[in-house]
SETISE-407125 format. One record per residue: residue number from 1; residue in one letter; x, z, y of N, C-alpha, C, O in turn. Coordinates in nm, 4 decimals. Layout:
% residues N
+-------+-------+----------+----------+----------+----------+----------+----------+----------+----------+----------+----------+----------+----------+
| lokol | lumlo |     n.c1 |     n.c3 |     n.c2 |    ca.c1 |    ca.c3 |    ca.c2 |     c.c1 |     c.c3 |     c.c2 |     o.c1 |     o.c3 |     o.c2 |
+-------+-------+----------+----------+----------+----------+----------+----------+----------+----------+----------+----------+----------+----------+
|   NUM |     A |        X |        Z |        Y |        X |        Z |        Y |        X |        Z |        Y |        X |        Z |        Y |
...
+-------+-------+----------+----------+----------+----------+----------+----------+----------+----------+----------+----------+----------+----------+
This chain:
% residues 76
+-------+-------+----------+----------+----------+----------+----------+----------+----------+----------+----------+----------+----------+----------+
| lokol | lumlo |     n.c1 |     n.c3 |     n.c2 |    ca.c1 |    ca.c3 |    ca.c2 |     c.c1 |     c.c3 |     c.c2 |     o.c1 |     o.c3 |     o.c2 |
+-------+-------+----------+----------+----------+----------+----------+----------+----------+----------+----------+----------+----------+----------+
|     1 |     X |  -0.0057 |   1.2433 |  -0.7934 |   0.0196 |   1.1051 |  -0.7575 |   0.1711 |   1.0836 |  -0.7535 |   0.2484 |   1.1548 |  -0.6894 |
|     2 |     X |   0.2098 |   0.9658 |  -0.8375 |   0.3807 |   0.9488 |  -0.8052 |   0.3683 |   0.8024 |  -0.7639 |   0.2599 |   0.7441 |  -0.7679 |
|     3 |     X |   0.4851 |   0.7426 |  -0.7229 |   0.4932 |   0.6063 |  -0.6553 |   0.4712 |   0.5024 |  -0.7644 |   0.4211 |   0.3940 |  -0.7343 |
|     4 |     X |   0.5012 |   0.5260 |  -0.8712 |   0.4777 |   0.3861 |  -0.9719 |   0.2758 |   0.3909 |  -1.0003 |   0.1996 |   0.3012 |  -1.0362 |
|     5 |     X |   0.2521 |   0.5224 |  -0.9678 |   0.0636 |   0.5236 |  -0.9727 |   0.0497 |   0.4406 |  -0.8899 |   0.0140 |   0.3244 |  -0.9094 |
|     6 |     X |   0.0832 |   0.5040 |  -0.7626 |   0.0733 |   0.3832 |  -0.6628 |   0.0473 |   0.2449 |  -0.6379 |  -0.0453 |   0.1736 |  -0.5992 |
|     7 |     X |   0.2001 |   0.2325 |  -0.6866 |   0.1791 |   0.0784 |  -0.6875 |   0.1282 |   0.0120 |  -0.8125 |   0.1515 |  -0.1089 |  -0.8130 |
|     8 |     X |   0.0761 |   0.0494 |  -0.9002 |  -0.0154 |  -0.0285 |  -1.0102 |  -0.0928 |  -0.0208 |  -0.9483 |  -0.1402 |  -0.1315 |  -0.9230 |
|     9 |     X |  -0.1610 |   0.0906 |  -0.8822 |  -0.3284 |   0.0655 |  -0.8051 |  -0.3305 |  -0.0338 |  -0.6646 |  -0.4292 |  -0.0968 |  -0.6268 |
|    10 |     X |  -0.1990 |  -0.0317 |  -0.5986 |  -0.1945 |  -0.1504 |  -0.5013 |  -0.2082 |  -0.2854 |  -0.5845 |  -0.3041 |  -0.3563 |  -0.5542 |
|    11 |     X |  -0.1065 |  -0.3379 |  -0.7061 |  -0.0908 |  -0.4385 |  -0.7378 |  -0.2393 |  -0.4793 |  -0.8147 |  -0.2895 |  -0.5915 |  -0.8226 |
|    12 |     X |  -0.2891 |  -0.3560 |  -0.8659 |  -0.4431 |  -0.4215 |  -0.9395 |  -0.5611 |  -0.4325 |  -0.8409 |  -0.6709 |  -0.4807 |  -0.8689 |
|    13 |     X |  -0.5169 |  -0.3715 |  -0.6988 |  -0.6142 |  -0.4413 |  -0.5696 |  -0.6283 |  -0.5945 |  -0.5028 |  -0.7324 |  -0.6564 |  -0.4810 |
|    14 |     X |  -0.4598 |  -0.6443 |  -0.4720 |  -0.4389 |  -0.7396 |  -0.4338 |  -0.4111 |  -0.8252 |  -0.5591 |  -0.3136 |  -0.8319 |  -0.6339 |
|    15 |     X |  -0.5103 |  -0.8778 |  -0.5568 |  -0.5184 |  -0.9983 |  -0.6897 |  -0.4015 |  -1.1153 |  -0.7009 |  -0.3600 |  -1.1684 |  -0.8039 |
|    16 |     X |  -0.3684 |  -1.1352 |  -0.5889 |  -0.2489 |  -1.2165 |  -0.5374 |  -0.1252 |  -1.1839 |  -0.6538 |  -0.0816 |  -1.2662 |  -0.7342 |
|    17 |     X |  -0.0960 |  -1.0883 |  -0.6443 |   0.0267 |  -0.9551 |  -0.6885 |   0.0114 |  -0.9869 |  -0.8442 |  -0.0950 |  -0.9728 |  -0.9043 |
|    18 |     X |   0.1638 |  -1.0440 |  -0.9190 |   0.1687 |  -1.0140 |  -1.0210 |   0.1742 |  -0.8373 |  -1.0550 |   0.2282 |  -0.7624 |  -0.9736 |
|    19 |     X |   0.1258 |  -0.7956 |  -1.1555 |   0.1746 |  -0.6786 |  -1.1687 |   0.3325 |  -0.6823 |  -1.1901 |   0.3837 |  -0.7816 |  -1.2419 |
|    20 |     X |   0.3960 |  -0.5923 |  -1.1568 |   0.5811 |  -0.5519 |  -1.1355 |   0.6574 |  -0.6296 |  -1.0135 |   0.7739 |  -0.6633 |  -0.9923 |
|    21 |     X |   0.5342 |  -0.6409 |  -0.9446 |   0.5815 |  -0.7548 |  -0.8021 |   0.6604 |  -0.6263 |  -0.7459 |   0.7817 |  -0.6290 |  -0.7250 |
|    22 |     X |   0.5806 |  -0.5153 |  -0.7239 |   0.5884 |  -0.4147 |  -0.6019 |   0.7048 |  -0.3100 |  -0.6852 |   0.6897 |  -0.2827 |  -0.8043 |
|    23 |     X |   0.8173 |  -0.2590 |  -0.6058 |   0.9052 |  -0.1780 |  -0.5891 |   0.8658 |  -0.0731 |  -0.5048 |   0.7624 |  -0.0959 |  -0.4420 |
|    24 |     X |   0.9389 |   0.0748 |  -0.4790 |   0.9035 |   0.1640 |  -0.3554 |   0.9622 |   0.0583 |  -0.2461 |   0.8896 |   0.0254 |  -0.1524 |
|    25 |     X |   1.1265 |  -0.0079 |  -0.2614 |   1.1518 |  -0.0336 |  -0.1543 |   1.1142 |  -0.1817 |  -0.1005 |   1.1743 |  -0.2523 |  -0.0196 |
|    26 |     X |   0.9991 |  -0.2041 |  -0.1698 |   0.9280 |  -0.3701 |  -0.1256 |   0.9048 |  -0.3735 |   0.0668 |   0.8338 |  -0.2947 |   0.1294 |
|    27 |     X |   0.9738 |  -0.4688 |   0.1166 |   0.8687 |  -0.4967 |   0.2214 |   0.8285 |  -0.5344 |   0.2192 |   0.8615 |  -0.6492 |   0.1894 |
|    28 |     X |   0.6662 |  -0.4999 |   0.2508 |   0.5289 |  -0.5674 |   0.1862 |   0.4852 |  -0.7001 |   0.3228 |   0.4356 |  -0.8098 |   0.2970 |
|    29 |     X |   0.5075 |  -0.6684 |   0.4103 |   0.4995 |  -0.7692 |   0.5170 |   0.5818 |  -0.8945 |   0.4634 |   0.5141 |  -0.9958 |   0.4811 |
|    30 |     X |   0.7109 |  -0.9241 |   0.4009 |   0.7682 |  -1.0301 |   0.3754 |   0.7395 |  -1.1031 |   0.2585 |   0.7840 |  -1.2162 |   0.2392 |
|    31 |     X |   0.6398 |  -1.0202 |   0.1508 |   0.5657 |  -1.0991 |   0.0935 |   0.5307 |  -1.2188 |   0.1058 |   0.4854 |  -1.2334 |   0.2193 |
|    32 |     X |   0.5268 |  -1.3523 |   0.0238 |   0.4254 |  -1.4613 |   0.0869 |   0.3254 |  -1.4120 |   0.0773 |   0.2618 |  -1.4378 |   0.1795 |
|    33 |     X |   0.2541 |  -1.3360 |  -0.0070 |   0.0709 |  -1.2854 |  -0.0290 |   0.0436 |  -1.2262 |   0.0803 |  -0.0717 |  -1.2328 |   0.1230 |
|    34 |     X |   0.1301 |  -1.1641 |   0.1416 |   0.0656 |  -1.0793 |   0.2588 |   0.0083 |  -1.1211 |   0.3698 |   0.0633 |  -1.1848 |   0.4596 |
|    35 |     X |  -0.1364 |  -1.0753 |   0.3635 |  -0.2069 |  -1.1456 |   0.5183 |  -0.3129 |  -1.0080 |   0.5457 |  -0.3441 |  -0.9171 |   0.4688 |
|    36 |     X |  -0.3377 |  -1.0246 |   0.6350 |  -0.3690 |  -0.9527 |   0.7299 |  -0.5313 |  -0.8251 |   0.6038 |  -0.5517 |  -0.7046 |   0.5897 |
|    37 |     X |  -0.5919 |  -0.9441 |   0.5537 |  -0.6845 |  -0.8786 |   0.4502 |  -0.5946 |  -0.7916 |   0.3526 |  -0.6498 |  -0.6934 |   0.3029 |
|    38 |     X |  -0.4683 |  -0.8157 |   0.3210 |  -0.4109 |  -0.7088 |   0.2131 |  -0.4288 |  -0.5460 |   0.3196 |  -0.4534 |  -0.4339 |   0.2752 |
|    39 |     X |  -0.4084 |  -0.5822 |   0.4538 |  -0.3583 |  -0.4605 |   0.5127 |  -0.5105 |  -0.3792 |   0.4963 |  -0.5154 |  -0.2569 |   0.4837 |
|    40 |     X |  -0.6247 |  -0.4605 |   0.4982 |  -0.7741 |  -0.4044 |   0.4921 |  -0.7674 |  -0.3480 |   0.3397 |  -0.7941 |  -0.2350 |   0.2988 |
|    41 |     X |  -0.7284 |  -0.4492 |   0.2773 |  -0.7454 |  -0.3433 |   0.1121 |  -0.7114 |  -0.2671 |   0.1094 |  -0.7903 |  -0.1771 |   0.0807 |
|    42 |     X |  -0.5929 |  -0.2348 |   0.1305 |  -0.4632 |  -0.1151 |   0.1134 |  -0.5184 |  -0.0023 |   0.2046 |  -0.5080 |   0.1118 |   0.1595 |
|    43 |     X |  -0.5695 |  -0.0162 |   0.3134 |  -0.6575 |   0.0960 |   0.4003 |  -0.7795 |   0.1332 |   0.3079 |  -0.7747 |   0.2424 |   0.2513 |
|    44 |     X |  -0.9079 |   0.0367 |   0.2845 |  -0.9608 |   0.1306 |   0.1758 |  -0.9304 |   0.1553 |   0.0657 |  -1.0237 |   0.2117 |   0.0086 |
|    45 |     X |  -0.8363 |   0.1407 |  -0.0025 |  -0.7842 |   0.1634 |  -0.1433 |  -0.7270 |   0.3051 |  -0.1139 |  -0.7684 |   0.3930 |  -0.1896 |
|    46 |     X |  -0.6466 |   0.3394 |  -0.0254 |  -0.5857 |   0.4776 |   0.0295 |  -0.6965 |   0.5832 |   0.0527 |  -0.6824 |   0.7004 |   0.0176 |
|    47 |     X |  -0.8253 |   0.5280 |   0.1235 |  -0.9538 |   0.5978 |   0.1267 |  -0.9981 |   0.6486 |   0.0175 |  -0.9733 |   0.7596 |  -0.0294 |
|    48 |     X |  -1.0813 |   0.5454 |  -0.0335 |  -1.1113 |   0.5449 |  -0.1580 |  -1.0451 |   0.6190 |  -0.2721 |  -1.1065 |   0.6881 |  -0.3534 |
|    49 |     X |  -0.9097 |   0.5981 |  -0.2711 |  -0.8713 |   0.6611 |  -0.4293 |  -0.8004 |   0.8166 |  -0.3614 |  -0.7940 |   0.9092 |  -0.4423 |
|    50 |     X |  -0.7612 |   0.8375 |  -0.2517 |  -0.7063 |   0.9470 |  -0.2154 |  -0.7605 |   1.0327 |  -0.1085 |  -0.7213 |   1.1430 |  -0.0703 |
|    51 |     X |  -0.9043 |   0.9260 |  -0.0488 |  -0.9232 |   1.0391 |   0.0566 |  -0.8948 |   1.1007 |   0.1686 |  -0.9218 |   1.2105 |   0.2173 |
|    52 |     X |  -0.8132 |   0.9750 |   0.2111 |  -0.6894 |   0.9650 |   0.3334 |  -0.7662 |   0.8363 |   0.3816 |  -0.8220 |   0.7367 |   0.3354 |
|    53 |     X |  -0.7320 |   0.9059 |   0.5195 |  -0.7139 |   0.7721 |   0.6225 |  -0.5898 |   0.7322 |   0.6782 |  -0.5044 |   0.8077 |   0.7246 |
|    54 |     X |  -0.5848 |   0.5892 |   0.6694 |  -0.4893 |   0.5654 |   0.6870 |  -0.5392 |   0.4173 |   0.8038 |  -0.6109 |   0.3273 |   0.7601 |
|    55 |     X |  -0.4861 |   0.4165 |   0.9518 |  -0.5366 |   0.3215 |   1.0235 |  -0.4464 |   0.2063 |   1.0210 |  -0.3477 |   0.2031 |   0.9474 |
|    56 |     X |  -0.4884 |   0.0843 |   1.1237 |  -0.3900 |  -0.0007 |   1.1378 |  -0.2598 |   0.0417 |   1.1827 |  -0.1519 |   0.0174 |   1.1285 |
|    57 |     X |  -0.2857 |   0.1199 |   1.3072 |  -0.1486 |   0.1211 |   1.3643 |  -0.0218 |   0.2168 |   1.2859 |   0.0995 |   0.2186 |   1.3068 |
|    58 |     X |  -0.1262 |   0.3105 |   1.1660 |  -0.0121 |   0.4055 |   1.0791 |   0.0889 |   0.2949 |   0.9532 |   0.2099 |   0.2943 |   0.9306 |
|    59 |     X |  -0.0465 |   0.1951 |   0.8807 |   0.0207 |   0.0653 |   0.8719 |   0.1296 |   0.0055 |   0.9519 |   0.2458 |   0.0082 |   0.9113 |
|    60 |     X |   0.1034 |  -0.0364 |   1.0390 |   0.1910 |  -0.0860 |   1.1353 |   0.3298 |  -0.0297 |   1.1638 |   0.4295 |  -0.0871 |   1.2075 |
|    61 |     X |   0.3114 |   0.0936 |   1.1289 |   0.4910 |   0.1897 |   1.1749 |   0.5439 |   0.1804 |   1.0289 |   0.6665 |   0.1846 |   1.0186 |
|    62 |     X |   0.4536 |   0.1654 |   0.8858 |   0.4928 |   0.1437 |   0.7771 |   0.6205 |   0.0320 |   0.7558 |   0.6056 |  -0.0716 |   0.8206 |
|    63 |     X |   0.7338 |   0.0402 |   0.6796 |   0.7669 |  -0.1229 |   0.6663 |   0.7737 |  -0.1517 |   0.4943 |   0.7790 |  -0.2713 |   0.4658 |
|    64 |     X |   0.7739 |  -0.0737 |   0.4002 |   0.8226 |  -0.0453 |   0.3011 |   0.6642 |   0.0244 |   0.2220 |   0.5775 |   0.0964 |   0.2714 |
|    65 |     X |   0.6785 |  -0.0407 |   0.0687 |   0.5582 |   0.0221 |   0.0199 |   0.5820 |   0.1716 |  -0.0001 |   0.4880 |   0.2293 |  -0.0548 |
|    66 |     X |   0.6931 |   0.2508 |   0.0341 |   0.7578 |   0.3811 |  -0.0318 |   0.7192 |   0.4302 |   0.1192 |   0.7305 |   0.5519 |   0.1341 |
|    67 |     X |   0.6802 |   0.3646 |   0.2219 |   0.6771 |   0.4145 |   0.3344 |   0.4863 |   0.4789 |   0.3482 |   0.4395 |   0.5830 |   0.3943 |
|    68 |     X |   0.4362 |   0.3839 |   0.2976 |   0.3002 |   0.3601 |   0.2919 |   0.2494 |   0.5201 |   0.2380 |   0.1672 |   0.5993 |   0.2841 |
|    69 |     X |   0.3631 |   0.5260 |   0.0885 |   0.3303 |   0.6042 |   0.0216 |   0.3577 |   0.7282 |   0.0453 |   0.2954 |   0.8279 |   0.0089 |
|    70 |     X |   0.4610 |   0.7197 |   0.1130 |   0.5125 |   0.8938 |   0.1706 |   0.3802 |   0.9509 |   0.3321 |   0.3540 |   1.0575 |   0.3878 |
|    71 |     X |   0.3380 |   0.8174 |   0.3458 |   0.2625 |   0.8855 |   0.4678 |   0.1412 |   0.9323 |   0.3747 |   0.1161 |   1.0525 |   0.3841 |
|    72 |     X |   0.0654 |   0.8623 |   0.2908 |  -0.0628 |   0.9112 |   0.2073 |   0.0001 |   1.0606 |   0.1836 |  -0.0503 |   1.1519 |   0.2489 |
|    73 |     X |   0.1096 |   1.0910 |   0.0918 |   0.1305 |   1.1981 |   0.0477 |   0.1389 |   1.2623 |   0.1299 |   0.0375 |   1.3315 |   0.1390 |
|    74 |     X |   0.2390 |   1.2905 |   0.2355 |   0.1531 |   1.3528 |   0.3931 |   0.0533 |   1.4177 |   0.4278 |   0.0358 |   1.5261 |   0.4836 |
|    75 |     X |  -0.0097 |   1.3396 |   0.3888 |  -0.1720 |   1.4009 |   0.4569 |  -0.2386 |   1.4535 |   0.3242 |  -0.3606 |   1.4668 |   0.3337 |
|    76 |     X |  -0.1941 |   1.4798 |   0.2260 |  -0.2832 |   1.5456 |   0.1309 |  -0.2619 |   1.6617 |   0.0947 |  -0.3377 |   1.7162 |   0.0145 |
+-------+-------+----------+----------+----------+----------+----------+----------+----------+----------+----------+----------+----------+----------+
């Protein structure tokens, strides 16, 4: 897994998301798309494609999609 996998599989979750929206150093909270359901996708999408859990509150200490991504890699 490298960070540009990543974020094609975030950006082809949230339908919102042009593809090449997302950078590592995006803050995904300052998005206009971002609402509270992206944070539900992005939790099972992390499940789902990696097998990781990832909760609200590990979200929550996240600020950065590179942040998101270094915690998945973490745990694998």
């Amino acid at each position: 897994m490298d960070i540009s996998e990543f974020i094609k599989k975030i950006e082809a979750e949230v339908e919102e998301l042009t593809p090449g929206t997302l950078k590592p150093e995006t803050a995904f909270r300052n998005l206009p798309e971002w609402s509270s359901m992206h944070a539900l996708i992005i939790i099972a999408l992390v499940d789902m494609e990696y097998d990781v859990t990832i909760t609200g509150d590990d979200l929550r200490k996240c600020t950065t999609i590179n942040d998101i991504y270094n915690f998945v890699k973490s745990k694998k």
